[in-house]
C-alpha positions in Angstrom: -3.5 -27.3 15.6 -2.8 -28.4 12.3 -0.2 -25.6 10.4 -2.2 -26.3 7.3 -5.2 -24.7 9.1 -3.5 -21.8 10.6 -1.9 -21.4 7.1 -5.1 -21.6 5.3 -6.4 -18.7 7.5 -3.8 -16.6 7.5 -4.2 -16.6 3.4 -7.9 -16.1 3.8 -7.2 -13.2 5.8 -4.6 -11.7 3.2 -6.7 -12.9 -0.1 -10.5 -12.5 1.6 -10.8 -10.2 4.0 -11.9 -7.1 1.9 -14.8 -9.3 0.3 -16.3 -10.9 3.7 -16.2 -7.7 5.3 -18.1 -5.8 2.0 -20.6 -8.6 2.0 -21.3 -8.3 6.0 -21.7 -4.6 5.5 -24.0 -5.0 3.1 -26.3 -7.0 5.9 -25.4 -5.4 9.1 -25.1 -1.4 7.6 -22.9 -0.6 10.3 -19.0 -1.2 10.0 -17.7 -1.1 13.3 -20.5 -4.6 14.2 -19.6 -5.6 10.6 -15.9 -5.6 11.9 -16.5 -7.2 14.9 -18.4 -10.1 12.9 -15.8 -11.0 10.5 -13.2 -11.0 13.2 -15.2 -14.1 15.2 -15.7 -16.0 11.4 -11.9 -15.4 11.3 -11.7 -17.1 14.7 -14.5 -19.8 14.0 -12.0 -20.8 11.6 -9.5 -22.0 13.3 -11.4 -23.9 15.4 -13.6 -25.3 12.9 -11.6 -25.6 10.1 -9.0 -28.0 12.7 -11.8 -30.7 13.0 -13.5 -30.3 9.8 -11.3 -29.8 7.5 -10.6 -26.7 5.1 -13.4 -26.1 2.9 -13.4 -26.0 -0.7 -14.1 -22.4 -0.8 -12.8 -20.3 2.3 -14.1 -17.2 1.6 -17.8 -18.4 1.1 -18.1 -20.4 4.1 -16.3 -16.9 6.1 -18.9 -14.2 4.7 -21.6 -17.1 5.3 -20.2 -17.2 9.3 -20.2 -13.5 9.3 -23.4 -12.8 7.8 -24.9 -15.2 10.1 -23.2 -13.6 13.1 -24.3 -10.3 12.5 -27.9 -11.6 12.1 -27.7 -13.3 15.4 -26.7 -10.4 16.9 -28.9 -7.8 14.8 -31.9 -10.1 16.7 -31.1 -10.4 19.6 -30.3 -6.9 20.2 -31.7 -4.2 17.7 -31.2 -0.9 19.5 -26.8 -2.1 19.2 -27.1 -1.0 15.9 -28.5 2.4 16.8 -25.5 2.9 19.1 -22.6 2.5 16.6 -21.9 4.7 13.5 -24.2 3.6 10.4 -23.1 3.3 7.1 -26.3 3.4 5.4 -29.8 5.1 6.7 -31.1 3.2 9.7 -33.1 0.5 9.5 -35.3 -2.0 11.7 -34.6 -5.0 9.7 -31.6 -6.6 9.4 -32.5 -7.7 5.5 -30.2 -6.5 3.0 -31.1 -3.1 1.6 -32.3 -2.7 -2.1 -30.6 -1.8 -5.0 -29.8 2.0 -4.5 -28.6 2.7 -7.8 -24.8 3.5 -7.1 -23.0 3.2 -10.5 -20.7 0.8 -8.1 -21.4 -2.3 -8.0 -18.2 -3.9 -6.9 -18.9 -3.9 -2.8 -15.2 -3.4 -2.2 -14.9 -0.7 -4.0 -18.5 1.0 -2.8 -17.1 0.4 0.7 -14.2 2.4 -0.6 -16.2 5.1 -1.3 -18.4 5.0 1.3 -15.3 5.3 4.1 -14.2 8.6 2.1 -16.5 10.2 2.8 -16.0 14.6 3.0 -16.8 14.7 6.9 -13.3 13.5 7.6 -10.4 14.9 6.7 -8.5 13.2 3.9 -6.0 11.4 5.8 -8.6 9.8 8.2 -10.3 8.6 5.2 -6.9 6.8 3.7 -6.2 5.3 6.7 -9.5 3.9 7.4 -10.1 2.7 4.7 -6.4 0.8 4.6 -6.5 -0.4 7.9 -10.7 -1.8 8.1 -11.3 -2.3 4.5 -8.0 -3.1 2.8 -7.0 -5.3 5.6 -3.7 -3.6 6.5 -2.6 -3.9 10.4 -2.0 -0.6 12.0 1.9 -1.1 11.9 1.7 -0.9 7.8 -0.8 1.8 7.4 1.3 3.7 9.7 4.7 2.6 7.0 2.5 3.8 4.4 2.1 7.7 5.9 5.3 7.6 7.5 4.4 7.9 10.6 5.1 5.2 14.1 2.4 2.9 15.1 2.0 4.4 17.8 0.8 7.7 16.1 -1.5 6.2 13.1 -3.8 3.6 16.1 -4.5 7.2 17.9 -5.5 8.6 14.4 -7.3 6.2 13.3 -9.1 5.6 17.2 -10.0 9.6 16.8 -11.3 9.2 13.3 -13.9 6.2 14.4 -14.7 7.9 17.9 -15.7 11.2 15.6 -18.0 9.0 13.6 -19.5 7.4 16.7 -19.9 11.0 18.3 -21.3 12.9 15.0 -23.3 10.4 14.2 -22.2 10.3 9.8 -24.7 9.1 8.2 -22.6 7.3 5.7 -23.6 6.2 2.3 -23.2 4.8 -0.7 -22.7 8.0 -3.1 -24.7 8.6 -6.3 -22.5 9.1 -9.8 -22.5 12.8 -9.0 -20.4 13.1 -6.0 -17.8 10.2 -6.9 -15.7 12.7 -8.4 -15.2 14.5 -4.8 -14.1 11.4 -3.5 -12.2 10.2 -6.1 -8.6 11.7 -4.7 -9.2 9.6 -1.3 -10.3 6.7 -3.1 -6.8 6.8 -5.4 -4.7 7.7 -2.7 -5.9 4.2 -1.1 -5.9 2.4 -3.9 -2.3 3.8 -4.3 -0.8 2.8 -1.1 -1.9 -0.6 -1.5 -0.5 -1.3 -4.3 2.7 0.4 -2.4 2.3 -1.9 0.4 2.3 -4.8 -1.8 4.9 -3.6 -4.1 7.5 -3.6 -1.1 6.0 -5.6 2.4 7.2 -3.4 5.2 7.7 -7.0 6.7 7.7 -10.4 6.7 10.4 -12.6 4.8 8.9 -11.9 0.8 9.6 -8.9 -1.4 6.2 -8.7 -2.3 2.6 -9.4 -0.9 0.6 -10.7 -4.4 -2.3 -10.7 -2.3 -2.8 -6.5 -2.1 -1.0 -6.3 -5.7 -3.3 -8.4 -7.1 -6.3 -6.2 -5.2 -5.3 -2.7 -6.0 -4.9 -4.0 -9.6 -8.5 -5.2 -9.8 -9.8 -2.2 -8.3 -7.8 0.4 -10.3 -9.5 -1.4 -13.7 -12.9 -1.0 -12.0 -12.0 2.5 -11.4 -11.0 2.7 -15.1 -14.5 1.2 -16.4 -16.5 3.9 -13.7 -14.6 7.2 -14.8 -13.0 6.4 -18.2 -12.4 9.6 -18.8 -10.7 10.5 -15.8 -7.1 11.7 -16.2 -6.1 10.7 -12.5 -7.4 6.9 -12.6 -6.1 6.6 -16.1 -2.9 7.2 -14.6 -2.8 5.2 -11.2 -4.1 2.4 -13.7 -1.0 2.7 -16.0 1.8 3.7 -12.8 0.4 0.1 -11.2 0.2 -1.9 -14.6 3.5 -0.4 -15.7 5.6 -1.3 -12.1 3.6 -4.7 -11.7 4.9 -5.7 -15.4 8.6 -5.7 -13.6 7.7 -7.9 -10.3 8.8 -11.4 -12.3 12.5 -10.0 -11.9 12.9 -8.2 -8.8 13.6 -11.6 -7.0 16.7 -13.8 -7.4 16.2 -17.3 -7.9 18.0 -17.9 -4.9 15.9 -15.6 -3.5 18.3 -12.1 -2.9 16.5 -9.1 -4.1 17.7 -7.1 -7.3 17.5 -3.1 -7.6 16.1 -2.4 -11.0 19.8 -1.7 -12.3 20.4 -5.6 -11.9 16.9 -7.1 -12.8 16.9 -9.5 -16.2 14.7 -7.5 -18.6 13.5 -10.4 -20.4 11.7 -11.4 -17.5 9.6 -7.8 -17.9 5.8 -8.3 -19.2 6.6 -7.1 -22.7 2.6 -6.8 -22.8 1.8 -5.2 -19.4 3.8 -2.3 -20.7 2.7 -2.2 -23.6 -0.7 -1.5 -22.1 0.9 0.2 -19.5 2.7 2.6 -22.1 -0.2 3.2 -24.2 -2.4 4.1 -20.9 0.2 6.8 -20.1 -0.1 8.9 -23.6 -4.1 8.5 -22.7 -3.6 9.7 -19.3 -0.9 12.8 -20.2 -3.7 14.1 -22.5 -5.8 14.9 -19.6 -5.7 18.8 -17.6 -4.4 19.6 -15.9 -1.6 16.7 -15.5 -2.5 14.6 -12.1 0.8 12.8 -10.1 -0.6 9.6 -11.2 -0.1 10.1 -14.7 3.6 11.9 -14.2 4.7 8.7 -12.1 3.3 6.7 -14.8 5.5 8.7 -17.1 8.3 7.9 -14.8 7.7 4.5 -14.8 7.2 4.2 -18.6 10.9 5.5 -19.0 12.1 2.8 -16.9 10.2 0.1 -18.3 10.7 1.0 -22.2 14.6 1.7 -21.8 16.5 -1.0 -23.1 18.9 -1.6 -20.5 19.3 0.4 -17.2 22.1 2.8 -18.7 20.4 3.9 -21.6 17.7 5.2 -19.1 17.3 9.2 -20.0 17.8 10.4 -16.5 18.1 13.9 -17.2 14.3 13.3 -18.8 13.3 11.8 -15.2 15.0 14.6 -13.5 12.7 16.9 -15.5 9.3 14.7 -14.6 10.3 14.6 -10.8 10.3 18.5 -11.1 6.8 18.5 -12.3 6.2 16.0 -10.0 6.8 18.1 -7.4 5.3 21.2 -8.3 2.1 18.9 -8.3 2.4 16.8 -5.3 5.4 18.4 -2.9 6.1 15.1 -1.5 9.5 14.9 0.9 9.7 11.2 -1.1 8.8 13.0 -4.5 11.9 15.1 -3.5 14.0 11.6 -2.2 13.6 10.2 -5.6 14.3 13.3 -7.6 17.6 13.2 -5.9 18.3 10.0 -6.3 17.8 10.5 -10.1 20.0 13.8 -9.8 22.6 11.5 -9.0 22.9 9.5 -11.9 22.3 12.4 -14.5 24.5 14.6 -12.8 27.0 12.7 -10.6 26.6 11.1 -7.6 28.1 13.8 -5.5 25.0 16.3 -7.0 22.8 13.5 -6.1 24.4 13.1 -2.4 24.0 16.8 -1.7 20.3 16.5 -2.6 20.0 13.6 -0.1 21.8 15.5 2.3 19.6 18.7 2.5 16.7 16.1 2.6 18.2 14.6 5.7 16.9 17.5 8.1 13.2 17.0 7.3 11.4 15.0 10.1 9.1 13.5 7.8 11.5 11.0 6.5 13.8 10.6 9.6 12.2 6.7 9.9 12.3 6.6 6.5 14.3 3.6 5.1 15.5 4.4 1.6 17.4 7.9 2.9 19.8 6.1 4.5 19.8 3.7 1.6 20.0 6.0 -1.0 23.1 8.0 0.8 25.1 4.4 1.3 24.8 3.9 -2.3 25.9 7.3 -3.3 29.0 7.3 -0.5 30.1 3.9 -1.4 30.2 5.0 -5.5 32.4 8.1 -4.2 34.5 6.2 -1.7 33.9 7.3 1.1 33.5 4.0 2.6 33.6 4.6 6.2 30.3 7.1 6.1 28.7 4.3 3.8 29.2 1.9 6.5 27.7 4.3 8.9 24.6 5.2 6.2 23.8 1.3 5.9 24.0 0.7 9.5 21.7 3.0 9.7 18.8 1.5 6.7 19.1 -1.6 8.2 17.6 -0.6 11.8 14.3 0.8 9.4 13.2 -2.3 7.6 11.2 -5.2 9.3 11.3 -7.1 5.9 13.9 -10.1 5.5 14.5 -9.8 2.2 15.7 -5.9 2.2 17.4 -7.0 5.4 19.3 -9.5 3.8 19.9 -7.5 1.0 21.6 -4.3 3.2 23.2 -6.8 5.1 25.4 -7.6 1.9 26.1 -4.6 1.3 27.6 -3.6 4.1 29.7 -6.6 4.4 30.8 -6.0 0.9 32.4 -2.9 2.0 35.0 -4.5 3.6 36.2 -5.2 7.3 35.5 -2.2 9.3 38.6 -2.6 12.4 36.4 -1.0 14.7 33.5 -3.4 14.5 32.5 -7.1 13.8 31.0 -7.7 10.3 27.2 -7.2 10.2 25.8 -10.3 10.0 27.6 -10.9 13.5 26.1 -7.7 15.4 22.4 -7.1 16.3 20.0 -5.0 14.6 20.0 -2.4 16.8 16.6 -0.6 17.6 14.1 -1.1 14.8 12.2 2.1 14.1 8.8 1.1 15.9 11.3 0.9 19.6 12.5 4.2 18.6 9.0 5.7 18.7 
């Protein structure tokens, strides 16, 4: 097969998959056939795509596949769709369903809405969502909650079975009842933009693909519920942390903590926006999280250089933070800032205590954050130990490389070879 073609796919995957899959739902009403549809257009591809070439618009010609798929099948077997979960009321015709009125008109983002639906229980609606609408595989929506593989395919196998079982009539929701979805539909919209901030794997920093996505869909957020507090401040937290991506990257390709990024390189305009967005947001009650990580984030990206950053101001908004949203990475961060408005051996003790909770035992920036914070009070032996450590809990190059150097920069350790000559160890997901 020509790698051009398998590349070509792969990118349609990353870049397209949210808007074939909308657009099949919107013919077959049922997401699990919808699913199964897009997955053969995906396949089609390859084949196709080898002997004809790569068409001028990939996405078109795979939600024209996929449609036509699912109205093969829809034919040829109608009582199929009364056996699988429906998204919308049933039907007896596989035409597309008339305008119902939804205030959403974006079919990602009313697919979005439609998988959060109250029957499930928050967390089964994040994670469907992420891992059949968003795109994500298993192994990153699983990064996302901090939990193994292993642990987020049963969840999200129990959360499909229960909609098979019960029967949910799911459906697109009239203006009235967004607002009791809108905390699932954030929290997804969120942890995308997470994902893509920091790929859990693969050998770049950052996946543009879902960045670019959760960006698009936090505006259209913003233009449904203007005046919500919450979305006003997930719109600023992503605009104000996207405006630093130009700079987190080397140009010979090392990653750069936030300490060492070039500042000129910052979208002076993005946070602007992003800035200005966080006042609007903070003028909302009560307070959301969103808009107290935008705050966060605003600090960072409006201090002039990285030691004129008012820690002792973002030690203050973690606390708030955390009466809010008690969040074991909330309280990882807050340490981490303890430790450079305080000293670092205020800041180590935080991380210590944080060390015995289970929830971030697979959790890479723990080990991380401790290395940092030994190394700066020479204790370079435990350091060594704490960055051994990190580097068996990242999949992505780019951090790998990045530990790597630290490590080695530590010195010559007599009892063992320099990093870069040992293996990795276990990675997290042979632990579980």
């Amino acid at each position: 097969m020509n790698p051009a073609v398998a590349d070509a796919v792969a990118d349609a995957h990353r870049r397209e998959w949210a808007f074939v899959l909308a657009a099949t739902v919107r013919v077959t009403r049922d997401l699990d056939l919808a699913e199964e549809c897009v997955q053969d257009a995906y396949a089609k591809a390859l084949a196709t795509w080898d002997e004809r070439g790569i068409p001028a618009s990939p996405g078109a010609w795979l939600t024209t596949v996929a449609k036509n798929r699912a109205l093969d099948l829809l034919r040829r077997d109608a009582t199929m769709r009364r056996s699988l979960p429906l998204l919308l009321d049933e039907q007896t015709t596989p035409e597309p369903p008339e305008p119902d009125g939804s205030p959403v008109e974006d079919d990602r983002l009313r697919l979005i809405f439609t998988c959060c639906h109250p029957a499930l229980s928050e967390q089964a609606q994040v994670a469907l969502t992420l891992r059949l609408l968003c795109g994500l595989t298993t192994a990153e929506v699983a990064h996302a909650f901090l939990v193994s593989e292993t642990t987020m395919a049963a969840r999200i196998t129990r959360a499909k079975k229960k909609i098979a079982t019960a029967r949910i009539p799911y459906r697109v929701p009239p203006a009235e009842d967004l607002p009791a979805r809108i905390d699932a539909v954030l929290t997804v919209v969120h942890l995308l933009f997470t994902t893509g901030h920091t790929a859990p794997a693969g050998d770049t920093l950052v996946r543009h693909d879902l960045l670019d996505r959760s960006l698009d869909l936090a505006r259209m957020l913003r233009a449904l519920l203007p005046g919500n507090g919450d979305v006003t401040g997930l719109l600023a937290l992503i605009v104000l942390t996207h405006a630093r991506s130009a700079a987190r990257v080397a140009g010979d390709g090392r990653m750069l903590l936030l300490a060492d990024q070039d500042r000129t390189r910052w979208d002076r305009a993005a946070i602007d926006e992003g800035a200005a967005l966080v006042r609007e947001s903070l003028r909302s009650r009560p307070i959301g999280r969103y808009a107290i990580m935008a705050a966060i984030a605003a600090l960072h990206a409006e201090a002039p250089s990285w030691e004129e950053i008012d820690w002792h101001e973002v030690v203050c908004l973690y606390d708030l933070l955390l009466r809010v949203w008690p969040s074991p990475v909330v309280a990882l961060n807050r340490a981490v800032a303890v430790g450079f408005a305080d000293g670092f051996a205020y800041g180590l003790k935080e991380l210590d205590d944080l060390a015995a909770d289970p929830r971030l035992a697979g959790y890479l920036y723990l080990p991380a954050a401790r290395a940092d914070f030994l190394h700066r009070l020479g204790r370079t032996a435990e350091s060594r130990i704490a960055y051994e450590q990190a580097l068996t809990l990242t999949d992505n190059t780019l951090e790998k490389t990045f530990l790597t150097t630290r490590l080695n920069d530590l010195g010559p350790d007599q009892n063992h070879p320099p990093a870069n000559l040992r293996g990795r160890g276990p990675t997290r997901r042979n632990r579980d």
